[in-house]
C-alpha positions in Angstrom: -21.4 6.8 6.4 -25.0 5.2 7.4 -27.4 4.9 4.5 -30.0 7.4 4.7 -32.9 4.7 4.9 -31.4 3.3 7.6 -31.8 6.3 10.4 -33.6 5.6 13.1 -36.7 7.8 13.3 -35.3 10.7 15.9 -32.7 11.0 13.2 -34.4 11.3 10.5 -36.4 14.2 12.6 -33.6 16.2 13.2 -33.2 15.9 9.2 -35.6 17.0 8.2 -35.1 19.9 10.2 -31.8 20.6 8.7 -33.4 20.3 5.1 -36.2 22.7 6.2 -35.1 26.4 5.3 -36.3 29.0 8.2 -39.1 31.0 7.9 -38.2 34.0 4.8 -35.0 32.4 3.7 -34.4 32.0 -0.1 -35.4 28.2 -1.0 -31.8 28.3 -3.1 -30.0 28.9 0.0 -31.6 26.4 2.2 -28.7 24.1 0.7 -26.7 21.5 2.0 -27.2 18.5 -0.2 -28.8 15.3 1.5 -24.8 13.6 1.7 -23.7 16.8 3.5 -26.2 16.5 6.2 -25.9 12.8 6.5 -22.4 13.4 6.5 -22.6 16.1 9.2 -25.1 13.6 11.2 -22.8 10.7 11.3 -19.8 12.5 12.9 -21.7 14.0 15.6 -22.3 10.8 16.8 -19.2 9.7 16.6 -17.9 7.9 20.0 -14.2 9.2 21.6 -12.9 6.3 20.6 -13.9 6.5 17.1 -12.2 9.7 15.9 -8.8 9.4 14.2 -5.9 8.4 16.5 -1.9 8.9 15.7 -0.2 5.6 14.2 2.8 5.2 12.3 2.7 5.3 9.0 4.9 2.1 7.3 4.9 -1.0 5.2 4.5 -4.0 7.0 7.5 -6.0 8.0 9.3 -7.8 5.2 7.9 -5.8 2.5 8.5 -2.3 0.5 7.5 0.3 -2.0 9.4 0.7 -5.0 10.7 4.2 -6.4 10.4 5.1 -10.2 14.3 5.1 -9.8 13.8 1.3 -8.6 11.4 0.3 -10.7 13.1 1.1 -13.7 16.1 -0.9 -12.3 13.3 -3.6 -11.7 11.6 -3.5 -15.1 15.5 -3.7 -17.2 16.3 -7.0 -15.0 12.6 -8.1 -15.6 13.3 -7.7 -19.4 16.2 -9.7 -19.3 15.2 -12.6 -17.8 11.9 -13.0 -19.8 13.6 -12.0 -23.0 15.9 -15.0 -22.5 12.8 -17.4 -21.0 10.7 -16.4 -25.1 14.3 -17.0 -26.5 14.3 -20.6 -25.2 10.4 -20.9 -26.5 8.7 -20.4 -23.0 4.6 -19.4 -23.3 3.8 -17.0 -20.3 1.4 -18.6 -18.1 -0.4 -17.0 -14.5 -2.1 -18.7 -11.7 -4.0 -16.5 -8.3 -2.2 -15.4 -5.8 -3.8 -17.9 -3.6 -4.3 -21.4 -3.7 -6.6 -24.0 -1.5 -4.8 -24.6 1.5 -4.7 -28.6 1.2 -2.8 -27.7 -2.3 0.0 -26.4 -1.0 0.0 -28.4 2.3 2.9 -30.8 2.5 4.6 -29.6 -0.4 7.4 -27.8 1.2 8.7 -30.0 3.9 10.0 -28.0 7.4 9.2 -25.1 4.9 4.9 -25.5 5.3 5.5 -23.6 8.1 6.0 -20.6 6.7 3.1 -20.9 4.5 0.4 -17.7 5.1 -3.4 -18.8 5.7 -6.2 -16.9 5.5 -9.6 -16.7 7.1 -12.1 -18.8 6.0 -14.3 -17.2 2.8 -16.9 -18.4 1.9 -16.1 -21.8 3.1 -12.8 -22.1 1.6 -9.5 -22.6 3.6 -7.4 -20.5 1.6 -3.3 -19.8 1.9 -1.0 -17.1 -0.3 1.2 -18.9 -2.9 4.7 -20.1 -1.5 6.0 -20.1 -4.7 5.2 -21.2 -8.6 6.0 -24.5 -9.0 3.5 -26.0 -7.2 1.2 -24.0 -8.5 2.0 -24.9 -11.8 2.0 -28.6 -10.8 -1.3 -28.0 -9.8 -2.4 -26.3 -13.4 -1.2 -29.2 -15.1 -2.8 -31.9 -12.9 -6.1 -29.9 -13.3 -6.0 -29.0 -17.1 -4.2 -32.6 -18.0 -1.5 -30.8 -19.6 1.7 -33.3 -20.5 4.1 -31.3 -22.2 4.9 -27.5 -21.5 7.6 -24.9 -21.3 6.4 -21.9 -19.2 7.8 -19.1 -17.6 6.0 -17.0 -14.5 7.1 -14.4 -12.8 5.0 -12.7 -10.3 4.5 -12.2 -6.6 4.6 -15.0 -3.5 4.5 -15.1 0.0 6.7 -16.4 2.6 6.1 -15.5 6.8 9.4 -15.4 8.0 11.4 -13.7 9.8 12.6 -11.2 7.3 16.1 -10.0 6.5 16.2 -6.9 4.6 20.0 -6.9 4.5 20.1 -9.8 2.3 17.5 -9.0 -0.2 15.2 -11.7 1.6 10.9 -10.7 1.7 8.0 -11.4 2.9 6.4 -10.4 0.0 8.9 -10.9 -3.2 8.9 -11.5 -7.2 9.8 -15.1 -8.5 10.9 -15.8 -11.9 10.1 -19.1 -13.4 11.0 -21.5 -16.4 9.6 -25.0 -16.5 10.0 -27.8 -19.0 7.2 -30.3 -18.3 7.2 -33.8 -20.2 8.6 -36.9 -21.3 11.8 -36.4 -23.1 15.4 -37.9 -23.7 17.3 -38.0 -20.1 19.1 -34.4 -19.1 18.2 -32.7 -22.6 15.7 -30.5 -20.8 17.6 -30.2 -17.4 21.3 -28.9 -19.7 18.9 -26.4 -21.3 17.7 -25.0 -18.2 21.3 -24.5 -16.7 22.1 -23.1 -20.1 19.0 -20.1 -19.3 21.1 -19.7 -16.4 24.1 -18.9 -17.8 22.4 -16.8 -19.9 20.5 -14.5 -17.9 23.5 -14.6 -15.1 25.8 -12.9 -18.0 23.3 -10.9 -19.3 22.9 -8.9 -16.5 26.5 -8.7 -15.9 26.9 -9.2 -12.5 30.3 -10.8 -12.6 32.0 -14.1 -12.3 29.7 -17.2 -10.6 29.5 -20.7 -10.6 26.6 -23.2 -10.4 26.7 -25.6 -8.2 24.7 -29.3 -9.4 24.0 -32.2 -7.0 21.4 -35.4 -7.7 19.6 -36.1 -4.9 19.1 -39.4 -5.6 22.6 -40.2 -5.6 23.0 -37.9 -2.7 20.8 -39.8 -0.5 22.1 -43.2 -1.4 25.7 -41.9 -0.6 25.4 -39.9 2.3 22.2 -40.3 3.8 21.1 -43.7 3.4 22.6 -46.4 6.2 23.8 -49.7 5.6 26.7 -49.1 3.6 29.8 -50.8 3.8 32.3 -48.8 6.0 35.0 -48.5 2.9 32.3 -47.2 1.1 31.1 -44.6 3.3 34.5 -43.3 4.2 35.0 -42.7 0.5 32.0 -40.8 0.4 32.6 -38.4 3.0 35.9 -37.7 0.5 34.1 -36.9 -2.5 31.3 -35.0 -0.3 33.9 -32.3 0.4 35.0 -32.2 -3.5 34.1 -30.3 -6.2 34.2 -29.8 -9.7 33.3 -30.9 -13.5 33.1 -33.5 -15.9 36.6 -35.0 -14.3 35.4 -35.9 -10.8 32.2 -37.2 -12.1 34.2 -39.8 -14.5 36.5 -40.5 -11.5 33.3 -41.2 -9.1 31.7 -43.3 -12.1 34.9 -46.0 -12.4 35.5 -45.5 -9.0 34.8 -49.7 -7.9 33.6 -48.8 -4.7 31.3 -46.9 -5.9 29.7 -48.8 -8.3 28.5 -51.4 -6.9 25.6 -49.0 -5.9 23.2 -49.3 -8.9 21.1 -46.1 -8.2 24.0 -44.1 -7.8 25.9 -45.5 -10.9 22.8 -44.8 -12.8 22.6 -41.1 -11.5 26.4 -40.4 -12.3 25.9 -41.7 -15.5 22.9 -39.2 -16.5 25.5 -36.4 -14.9 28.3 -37.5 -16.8 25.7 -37.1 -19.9 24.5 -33.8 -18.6 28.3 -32.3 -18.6 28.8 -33.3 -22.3 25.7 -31.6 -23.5 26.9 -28.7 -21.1 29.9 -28.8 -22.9 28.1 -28.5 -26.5 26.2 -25.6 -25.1 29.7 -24.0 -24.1 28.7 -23.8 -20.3 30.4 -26.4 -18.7 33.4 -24.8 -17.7 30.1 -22.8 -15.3 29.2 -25.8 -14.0 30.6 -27.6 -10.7 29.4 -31.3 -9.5 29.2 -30.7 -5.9 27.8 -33.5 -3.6 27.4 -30.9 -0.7 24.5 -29.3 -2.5 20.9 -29.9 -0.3 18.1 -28.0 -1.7 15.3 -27.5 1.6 12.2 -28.1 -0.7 10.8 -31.9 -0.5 9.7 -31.9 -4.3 12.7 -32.1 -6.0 13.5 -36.0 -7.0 16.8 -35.7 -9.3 19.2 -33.2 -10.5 19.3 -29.6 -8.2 21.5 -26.6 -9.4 22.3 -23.4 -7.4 23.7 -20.3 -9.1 26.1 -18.4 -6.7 28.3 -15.0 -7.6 31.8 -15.4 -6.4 33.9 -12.4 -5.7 37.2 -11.7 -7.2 40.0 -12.3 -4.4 42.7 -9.8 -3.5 45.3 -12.3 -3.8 45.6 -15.1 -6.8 46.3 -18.0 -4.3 42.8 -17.7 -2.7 39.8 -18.9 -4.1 37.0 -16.8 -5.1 34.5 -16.1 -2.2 30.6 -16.9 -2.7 28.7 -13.8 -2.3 25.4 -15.9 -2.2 23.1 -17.7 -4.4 21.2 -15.7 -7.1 19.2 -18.6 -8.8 18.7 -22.3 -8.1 16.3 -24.8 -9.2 16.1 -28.8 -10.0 13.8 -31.5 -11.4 10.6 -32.8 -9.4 9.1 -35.7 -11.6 6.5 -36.4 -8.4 5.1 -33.4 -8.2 2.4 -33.5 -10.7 1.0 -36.8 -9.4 0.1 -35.5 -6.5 -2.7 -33.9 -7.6 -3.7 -36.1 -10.2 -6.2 -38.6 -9.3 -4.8 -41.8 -10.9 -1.3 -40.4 -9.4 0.0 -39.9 -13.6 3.2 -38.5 -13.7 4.6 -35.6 -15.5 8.0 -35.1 -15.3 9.4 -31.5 -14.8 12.5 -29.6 -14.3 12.9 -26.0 -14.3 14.7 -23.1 -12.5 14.1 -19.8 -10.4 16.0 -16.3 -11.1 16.6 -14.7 -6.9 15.7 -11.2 -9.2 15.5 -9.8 -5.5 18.8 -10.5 -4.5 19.4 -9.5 -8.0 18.3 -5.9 -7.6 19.4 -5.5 -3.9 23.1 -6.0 -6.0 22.5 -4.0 -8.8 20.8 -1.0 -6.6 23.9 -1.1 -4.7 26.3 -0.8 -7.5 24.3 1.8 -8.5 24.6 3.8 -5.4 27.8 3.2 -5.5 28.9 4.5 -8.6 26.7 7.5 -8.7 24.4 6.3 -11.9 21.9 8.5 -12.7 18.5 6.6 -13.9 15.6 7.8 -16.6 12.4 7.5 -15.2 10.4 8.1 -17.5 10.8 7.1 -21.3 10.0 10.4 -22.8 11.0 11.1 -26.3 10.1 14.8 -27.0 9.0 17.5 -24.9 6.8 20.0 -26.7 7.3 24.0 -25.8 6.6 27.6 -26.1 8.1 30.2 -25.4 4.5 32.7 -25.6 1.7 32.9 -24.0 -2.0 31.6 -25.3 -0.3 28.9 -27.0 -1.9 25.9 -25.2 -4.0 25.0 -28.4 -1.3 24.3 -30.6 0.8 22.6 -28.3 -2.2 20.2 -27.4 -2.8 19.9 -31.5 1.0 19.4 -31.7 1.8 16.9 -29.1 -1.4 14.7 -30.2 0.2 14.9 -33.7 3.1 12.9 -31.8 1.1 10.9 -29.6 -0.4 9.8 -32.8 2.5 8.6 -34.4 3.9 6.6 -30.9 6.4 9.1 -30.3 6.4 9.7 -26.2 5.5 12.8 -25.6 4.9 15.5 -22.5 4.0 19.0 -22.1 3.9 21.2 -19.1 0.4 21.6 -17.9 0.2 25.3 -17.6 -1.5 28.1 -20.3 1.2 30.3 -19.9 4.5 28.5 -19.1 7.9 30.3 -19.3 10.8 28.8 -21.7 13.5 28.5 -19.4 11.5 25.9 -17.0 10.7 24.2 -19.7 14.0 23.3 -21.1 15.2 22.6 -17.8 12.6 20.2 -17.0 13.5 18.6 -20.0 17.4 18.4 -18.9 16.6 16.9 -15.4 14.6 14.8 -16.7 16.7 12.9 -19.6 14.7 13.9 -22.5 16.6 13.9 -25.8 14.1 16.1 -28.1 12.4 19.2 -27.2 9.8 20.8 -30.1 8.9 24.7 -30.1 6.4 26.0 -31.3 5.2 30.1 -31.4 3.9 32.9 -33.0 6.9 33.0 -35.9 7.0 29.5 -36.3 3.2 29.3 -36.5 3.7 32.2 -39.3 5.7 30.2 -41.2 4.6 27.0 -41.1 7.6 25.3 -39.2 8.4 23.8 -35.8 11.8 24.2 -34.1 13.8 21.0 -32.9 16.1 21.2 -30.4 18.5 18.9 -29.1 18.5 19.0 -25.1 22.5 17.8 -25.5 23.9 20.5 -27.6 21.4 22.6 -27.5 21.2 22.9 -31.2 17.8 24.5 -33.1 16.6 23.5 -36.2 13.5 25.1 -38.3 11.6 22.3 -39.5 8.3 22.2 -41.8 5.6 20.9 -39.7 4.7 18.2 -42.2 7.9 17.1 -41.6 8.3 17.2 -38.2 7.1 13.5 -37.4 9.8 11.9 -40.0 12.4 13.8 -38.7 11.8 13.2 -34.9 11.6 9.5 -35.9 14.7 9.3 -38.1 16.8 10.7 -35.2 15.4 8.4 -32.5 16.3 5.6 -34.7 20.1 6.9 -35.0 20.4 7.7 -31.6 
């Protein structure tokens, strides 16, 4: 709508016309209020082409609204996976959802290309975040930060073809845990594969197995040229193998091998790596597999993916990979990237896939007909009389007082029956009812929505007892 100053002067005219009553009209009547007129004004000079035209109503490709059915799936996986990042001693740490393009240029490899920009601001080339890690690279560059364990989750950006099917986004959550410093080789790197295995079980989605590689040694074994032919063919052997702390000991006294110092060195800190997996009772998790390739450029040593294997109708077969659900790796480079004097922080850390998570779990629970809570209501306070709206808003801010979770129907006069189912639908354990007897006598019924059991109770009471049986339930 135009600001009013801003009319031209024939405008304004017919305005002022509008404003002015006609001649013996009551002044009270004359009326409309100056936002009305202007309001009025303003759409009779609207142009054809202006006025509201049919469109389809949709999220854009690659993205989606969440239910209150799926975000309460969303918020229990959440929970896991952060409970088990403060278990390991993680602070929580948040960076914008955008970054200076030149930041996150040439970070990702063939990846940059699917890397969102936006329109110059202010004079600022600007792009949506690709993901955390560089992000947080670029937090401890700027802040000269040389030791941390964080964890992030929150939204990033990716413009790519999307494929709904297999939980992949444009627009998706990340979950991140990062150990940033100098420490004792593969300490930090065992404990990350060990938050793995945790959250992976946690959220039982059945067996899986994590796959580790080094890169290094990858590179001077398979990539690399110049080798000698014995060598090489050797290579290509163990590049189709897989397993744990046995074919890494075989590959480390292996004399064709050896004579490679960088990869000698590298299979040492993995053979080290599977005894402190070992001490943390995950090794039997953990496969060596020299077929791993991670796509992003910033990774400089060890890389783990986490993939769910399905069990196999027959014994004979092995289990079948149903797709990788977390992954990550160390990047020691990263961080001197964006320092000026090029100092290094070394960092390792890993990503929970909590989209292809929920995609799995949502479909399970289609599949087995689960029927989720939305809400996290406690007690629902009723009547079953009319003009008892006072007492049950005395009542329920009695509860609200006390942090019980609470809801009322928001109606004077609300019959019984609607009530209690509303409560049934909805999940909620306790309902609290309260009329003209009860307010005689000084006591509150409580009724359990599963039995359907009453109780009088005096209303001085009321909170302890409300609170006594949500503890024991």
């Amino acid at each position: 709508m135009p600001q009013l100053g801003l009319l031209p002067g024939r405008a304004w005219t017919v305005l002022l016309g509008l404003l002015r009553p006609p001649p013996g009209a009551l002044c009270i009547r004359a009326v409309r209020s100056h936002s009305q007129v202007a309001e009025a004004l303003f759409a009779s000079q609207l142009k054809p082409h202006q006025e509201k035209s049919n469109f389809t109503i949709k999220t854009p490709k690659g993205t989606r609204d969440l239910s209150p059915q799926q975000m309460v799936v969303r918020e229990k996986i959440l929970d896991v996976v952060v409970s088990c990042f403060k278990r390991h001693g993680a602070k929580g740490l948040d960076t914008p959802a955008f970054e200076l393009k030149e930041i996150l240029t040439e970070k990702y490899g063939e990846d940059s290309g699917l890397i969102y920009d936006l329109k110059d601001q202010g004079g600022e080339l600007l792009s949506l975040r690709y993901d955390l890690t560089v992000p947080f690279a670029r937090y401890l560059a700027m802040n000269k930060v040389k030791k941390m364990k964080r964890y992030h989750v929150g939204k990033v950006w990716r413009r790519e073809s999307p494929t709904i099917v297999q939980g992949r986004y444009r627009e998706f959550y990340q979950c991140d845990f990062d150990i940033a410093g100098q420490f004792d080789p593969m300490i930090p790197d065992a404990e990350c594969l060990k938050i793995m295995c945790e959250i992976l079980s946690g959220l039982h989605l059945g067996d899986f197995l994590i796959k580790i590689s080094w890169k290094d040694v990858r590179h001077e074994m398979v990539v690399k040229k110049g080798l000698a032919p014995e060598v090489a063919d050797r290579i290509g052997d163990y590049v189709q193998c897989h397993g744990g702390i046995s074919l890494v000991e075989q590959m480390f006294q292996d004399p064709r091998l050896s004579q490679n110092k960088q990869a000698l060195e590298g299979l040492g800190d993995l053979k080290l790596l599977f005894e402190y997996l070992t001490l943390f009772g995950v090794a039997e998790k953990v496969s060596f597999d020299l077929s791993l390739a991670r796509g992003l450029d910033y990774y400089t040593g060890v890389i783990y993916e986490a993939v769910l294997l399905q069990t196999p109708v027959h014994a004979e077969e092995e289990p079948l990979n149903m797709g990788s659900v977390a992954a990550g790796g160390r990047y020691d480079g990263l961080v001197g990237m964006f320092d000026p004097r090029g100092h290094k922080v070394p960092c390792v850390g890993l990503s929970i896939g909590v989209e292809r998570i929920f995609s799995i779990v949502e479909q399970r629970i289609k599949t087995f007909g689960e029927k989720i809570r939305t809400t996290e209501t406690q007690v629902f306070v009723a009547t079953p009389q009319k003009n008892f709206l006072q007492e049950r808003l005395k009542l329920i801010a009695e509860l609200w007082d006390a942090g019980i979770k609470a809801e009322l129907m928001y109606k004077n006069n609300p019959k019984l029956l609607p009530q209690l189912h509303y409560c049934e639908n909805m999940g909620i354990p306790l309902v609290v009812i309260i009329g003209e007897q009860e307010l005689k006598e000084g006591v509150i019924k409580l009724r359990s929505v599963a039995s359907r059991e009453e109780v009088a109770i005096k209303r001085e009471n009321l909170v302890a007892e409300i609170q006594k049986r949500l503890s024991e339930s």
